[in-house]
N, CA, C and O of each residue as an XYZ file, in Angstrom:
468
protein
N     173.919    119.497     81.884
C     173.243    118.996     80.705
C     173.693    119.744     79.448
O     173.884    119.181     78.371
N     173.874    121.291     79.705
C     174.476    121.727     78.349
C     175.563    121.412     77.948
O     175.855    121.292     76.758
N     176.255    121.248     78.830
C     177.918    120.511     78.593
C     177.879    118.672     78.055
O     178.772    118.111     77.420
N     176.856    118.177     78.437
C     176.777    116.867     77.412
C     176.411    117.028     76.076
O     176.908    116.453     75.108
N     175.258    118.079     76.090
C     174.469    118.065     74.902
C     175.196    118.539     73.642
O     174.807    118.579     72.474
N     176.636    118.969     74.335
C     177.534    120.151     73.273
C     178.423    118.789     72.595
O     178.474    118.447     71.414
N     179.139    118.116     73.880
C     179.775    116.956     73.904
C     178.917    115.595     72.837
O     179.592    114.822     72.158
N     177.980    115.557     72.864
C     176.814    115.015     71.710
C     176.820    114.934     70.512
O     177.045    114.128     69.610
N     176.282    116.760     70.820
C     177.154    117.457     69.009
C     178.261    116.694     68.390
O     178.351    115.823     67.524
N     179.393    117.608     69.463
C     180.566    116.646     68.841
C     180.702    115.355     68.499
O     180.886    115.165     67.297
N     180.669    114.468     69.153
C     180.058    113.086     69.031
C     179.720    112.597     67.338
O     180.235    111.720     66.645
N     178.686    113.535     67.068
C     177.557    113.692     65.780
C     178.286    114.122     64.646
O     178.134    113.662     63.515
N     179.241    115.194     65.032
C     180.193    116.020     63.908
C     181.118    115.361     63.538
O     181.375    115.167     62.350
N     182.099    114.680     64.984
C     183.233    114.483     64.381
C     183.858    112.634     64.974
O     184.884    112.175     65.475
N     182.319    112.023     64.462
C     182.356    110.835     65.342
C     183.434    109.501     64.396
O     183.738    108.404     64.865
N     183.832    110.041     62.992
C     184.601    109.441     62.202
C     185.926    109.667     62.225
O     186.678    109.230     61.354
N     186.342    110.421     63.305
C     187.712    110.679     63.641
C     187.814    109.966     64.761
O     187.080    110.021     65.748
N     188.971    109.131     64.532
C     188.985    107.915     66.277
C     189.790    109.185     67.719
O     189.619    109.159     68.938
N     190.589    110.086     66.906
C     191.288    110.739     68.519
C     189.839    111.470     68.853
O     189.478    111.443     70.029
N     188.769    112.291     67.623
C     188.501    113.068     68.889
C     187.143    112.433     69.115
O     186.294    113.204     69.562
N     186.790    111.255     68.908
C     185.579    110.332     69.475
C     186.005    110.081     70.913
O     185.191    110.173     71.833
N     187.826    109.628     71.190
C     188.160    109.574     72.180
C     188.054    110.947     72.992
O     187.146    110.963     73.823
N     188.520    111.637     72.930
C     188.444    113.199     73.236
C     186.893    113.378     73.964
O     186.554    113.859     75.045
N     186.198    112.816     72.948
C     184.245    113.562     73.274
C     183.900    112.600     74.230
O     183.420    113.200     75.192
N     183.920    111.092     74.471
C     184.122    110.078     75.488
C     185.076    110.659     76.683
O     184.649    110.344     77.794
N     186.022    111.275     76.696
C     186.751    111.259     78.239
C     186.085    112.319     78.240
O     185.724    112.293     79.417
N     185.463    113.606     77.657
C     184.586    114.661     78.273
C     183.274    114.408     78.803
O     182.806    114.890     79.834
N     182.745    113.643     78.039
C     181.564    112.684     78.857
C     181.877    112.187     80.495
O     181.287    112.681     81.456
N     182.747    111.293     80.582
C     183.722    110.838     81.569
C     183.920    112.151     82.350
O     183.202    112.142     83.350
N     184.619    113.227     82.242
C     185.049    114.068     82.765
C     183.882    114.890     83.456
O     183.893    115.060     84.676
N     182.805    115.429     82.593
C     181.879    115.758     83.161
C     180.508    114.948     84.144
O     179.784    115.646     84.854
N     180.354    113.721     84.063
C     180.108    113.043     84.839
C     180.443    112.858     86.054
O     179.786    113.096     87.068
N     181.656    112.354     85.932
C     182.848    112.612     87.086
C     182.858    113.751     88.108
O     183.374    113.690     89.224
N     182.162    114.890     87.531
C     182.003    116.171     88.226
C     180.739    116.023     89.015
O     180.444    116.116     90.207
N     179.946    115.692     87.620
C     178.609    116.608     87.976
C     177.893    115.812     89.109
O     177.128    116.347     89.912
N     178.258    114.281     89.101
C     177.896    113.499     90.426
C     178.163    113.956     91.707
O     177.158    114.227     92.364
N     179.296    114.127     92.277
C     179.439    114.677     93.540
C     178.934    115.887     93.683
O     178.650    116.086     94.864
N     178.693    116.799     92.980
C     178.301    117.991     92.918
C     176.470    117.839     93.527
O     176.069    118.249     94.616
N     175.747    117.244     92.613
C     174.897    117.326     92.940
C     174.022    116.658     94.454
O     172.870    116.886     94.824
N     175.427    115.500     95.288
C     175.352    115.304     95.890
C     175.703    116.163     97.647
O     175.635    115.961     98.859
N     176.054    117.082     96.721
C     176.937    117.768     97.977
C     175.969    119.083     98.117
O     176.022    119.836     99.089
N     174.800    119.304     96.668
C     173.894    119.805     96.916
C     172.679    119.866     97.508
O     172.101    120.761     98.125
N     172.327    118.500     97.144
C     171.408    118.195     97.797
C     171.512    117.711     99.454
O     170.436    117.410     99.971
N     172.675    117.627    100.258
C     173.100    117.787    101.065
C     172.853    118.969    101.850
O     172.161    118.945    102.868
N     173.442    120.067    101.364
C     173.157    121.050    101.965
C     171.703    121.950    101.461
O     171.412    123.146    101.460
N     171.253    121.153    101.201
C     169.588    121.840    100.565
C     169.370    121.506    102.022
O     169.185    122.355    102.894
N     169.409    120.117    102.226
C     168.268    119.294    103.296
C     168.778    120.061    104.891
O     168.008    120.587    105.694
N     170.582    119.904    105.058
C     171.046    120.263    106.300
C     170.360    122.148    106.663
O     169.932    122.513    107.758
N     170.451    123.014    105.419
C     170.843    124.239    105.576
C     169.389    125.215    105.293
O     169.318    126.433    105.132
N     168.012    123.922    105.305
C     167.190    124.428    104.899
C     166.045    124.603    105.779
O     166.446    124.263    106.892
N     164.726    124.988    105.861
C     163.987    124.671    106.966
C     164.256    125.971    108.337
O     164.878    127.032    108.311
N     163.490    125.302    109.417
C     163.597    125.730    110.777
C     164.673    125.523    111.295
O     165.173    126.356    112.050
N     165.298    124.302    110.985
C     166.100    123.912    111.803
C     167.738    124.429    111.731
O     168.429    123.923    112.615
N     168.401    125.296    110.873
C     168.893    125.944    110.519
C     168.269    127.589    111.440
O     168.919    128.270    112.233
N     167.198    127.756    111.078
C     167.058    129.224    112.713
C     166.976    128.969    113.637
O     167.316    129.936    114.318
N     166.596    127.855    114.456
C     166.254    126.962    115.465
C     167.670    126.887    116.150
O     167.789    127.276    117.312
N     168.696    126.416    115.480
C     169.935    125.607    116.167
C     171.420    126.280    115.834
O     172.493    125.970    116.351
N     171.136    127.422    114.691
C     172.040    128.669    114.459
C     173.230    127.386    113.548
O     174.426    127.671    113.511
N     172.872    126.422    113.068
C     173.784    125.885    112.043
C     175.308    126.633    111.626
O     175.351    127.494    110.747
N     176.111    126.337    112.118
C     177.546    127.317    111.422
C     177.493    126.441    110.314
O     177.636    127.164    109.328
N     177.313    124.815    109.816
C     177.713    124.384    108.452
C     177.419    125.626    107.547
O     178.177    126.330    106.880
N     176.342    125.655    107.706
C     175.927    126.433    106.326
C     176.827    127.418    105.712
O     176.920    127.701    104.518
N     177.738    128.092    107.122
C     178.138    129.382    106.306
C     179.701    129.559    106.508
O     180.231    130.639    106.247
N     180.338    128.608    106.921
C     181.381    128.239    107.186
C     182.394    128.009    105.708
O     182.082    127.787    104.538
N     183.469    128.149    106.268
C     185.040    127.685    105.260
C     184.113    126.521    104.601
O     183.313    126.867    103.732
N     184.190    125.183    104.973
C     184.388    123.629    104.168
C     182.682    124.097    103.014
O     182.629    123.590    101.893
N     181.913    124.704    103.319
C     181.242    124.676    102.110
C     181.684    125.358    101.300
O     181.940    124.914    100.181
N     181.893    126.594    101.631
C     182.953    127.427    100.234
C     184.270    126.856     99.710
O     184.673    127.119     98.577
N     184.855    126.160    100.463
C     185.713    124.874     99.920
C     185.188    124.005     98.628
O     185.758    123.885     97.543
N     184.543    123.709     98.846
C     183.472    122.501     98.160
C     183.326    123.360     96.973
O     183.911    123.077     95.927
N     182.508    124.485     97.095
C     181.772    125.400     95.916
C     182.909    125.946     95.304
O     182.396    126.498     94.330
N     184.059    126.148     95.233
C     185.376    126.778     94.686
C     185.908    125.515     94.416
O     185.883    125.380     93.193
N     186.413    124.445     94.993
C     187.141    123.013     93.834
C     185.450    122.692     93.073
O     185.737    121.738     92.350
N     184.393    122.872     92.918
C     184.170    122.183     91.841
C     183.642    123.284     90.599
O     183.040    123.137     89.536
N     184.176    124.389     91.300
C     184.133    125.547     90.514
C     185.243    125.528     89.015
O     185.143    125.788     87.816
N     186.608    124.905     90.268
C     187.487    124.923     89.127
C     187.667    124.046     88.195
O     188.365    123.967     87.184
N     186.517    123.074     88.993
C     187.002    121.434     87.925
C     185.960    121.988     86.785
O     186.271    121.701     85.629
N     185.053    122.564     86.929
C     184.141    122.916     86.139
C     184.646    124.006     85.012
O     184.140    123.943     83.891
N     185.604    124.967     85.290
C     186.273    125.703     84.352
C     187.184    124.920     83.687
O     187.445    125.413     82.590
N     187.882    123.704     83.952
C     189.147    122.911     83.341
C     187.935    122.553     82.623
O     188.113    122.987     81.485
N     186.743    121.964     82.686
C     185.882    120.844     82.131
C     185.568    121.804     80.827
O     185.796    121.410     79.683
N     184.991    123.177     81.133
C     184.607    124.017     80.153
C     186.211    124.210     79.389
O     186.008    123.829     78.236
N     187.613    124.598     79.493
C     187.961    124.669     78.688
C     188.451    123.176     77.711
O     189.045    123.251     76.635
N     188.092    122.041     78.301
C     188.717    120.853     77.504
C     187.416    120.767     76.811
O     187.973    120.856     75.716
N     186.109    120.667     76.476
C     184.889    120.843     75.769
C     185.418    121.767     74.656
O     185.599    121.154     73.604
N     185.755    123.267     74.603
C     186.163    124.132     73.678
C     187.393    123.930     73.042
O     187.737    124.768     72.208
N     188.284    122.759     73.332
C     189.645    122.483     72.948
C     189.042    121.448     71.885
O     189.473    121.571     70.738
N     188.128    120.474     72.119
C     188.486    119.401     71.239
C     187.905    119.883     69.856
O     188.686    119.434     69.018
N     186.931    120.566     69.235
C     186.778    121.067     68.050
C     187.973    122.084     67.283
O     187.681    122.647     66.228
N     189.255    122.250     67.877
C     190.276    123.180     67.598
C     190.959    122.567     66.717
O     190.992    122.925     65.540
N     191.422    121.828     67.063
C     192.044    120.589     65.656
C     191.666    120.218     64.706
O     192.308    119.860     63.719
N     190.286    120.259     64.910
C     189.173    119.147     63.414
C     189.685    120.835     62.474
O     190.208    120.945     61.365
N     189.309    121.826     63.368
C     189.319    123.331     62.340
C     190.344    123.372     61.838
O     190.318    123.440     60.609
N     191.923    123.347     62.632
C     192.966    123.385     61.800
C     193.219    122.530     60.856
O     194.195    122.801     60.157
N     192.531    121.397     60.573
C     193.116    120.325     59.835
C     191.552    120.298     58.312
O     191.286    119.395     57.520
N     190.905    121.644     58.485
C     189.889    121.370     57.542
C     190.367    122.102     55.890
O     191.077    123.094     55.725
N     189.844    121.412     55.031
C     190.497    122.090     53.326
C     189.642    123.120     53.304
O     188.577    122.841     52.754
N     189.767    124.546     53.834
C     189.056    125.461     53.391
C     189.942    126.853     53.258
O     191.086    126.652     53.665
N     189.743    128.117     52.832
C     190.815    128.647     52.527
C     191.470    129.344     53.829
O     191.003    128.670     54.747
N     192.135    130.133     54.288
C     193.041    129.917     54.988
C     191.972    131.082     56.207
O     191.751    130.922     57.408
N     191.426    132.411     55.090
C     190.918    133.543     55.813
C     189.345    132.713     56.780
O     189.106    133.202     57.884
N     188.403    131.519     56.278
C     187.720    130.684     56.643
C     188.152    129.958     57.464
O     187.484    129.688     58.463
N     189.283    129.492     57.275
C     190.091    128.597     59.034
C     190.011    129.755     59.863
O     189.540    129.617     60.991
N     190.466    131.070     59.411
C     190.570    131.817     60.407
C     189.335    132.325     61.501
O     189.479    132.437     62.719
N     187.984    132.620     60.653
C     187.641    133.125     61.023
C     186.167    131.639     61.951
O     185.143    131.866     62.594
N     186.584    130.786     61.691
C     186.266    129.729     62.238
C     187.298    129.414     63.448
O     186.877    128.481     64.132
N     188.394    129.878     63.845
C     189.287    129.829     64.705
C     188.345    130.733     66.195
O     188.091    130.431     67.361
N     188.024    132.172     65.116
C     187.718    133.323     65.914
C     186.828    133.249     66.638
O     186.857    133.772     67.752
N     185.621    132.451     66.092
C     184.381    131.787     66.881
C     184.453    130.796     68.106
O     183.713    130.588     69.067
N     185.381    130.390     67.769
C     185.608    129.269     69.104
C     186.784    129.858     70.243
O     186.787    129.621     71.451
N     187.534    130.493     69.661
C     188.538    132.063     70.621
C     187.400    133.039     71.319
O     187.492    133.383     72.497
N     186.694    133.301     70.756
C     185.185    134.259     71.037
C     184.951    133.167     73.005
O     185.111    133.467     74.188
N     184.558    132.039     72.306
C     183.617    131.586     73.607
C     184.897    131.027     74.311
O     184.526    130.562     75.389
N     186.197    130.881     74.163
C     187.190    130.734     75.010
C     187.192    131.979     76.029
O     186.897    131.793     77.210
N     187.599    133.506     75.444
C     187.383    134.463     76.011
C     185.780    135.002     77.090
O     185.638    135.904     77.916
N     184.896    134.029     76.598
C     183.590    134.124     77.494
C     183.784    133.266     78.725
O     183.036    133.170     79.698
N     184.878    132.692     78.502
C     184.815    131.296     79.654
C     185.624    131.658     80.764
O     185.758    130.880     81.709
């Protein structure tokens, strides 16, 4: 949800520019795309890995390779997703009339949460 709500923003900011309306639409797309299977593969193993029946029957799913499989690819789709979200406001900045030390330090803010990511 925070990753739409950012994608929104953008939307709101820079919805008079046709590339990055396209841009904020395939991140919509992109994060959707994720967050569906994800939550399906959670609630999956809520139901299989939860309960008695998991001490009862000594379950290996739970703790096995193919779930840490699962939790690491949508780990990474989720880091590509976070850095294409922080890419599309990079352009509107380089291309804004303000003086050069203000591009910069509007550069630095969005380099800031690149380096957090």
């Amino acid at each position: 949800m925070v990753k739409l709500s950012i994608l929104f923003l953008y939307y709101r900011l820079f919805s008079v520019y046709d590339s990055s309306r396209k841009l904020v639409y395939g991140g919509i797309f992109l994060c959707t795309l994720i967050t569906i299977p994800y939550v399906g593969v959670a609630i999956a193993r809520i139901v299989v890995c939860s309960g008695f029946k998991i001490v009862l029957e000594h379950l290996t799913f739970c703790y096995t390779k193919p779930v840490n499989t699962t939790i690491v690819t949508f780990g990474v789709f989720n880091t590509i997703s976070d850095f294409y979200i922080l890419a599309i406001p990079l352009n509107r900045v380089l291309k804004l009339h303000v003086t050069r030390k203000a591009r910069l330090g509007l550069l630095a803010v969005f380099l800031v949460a690149f380096a957090s990511v």
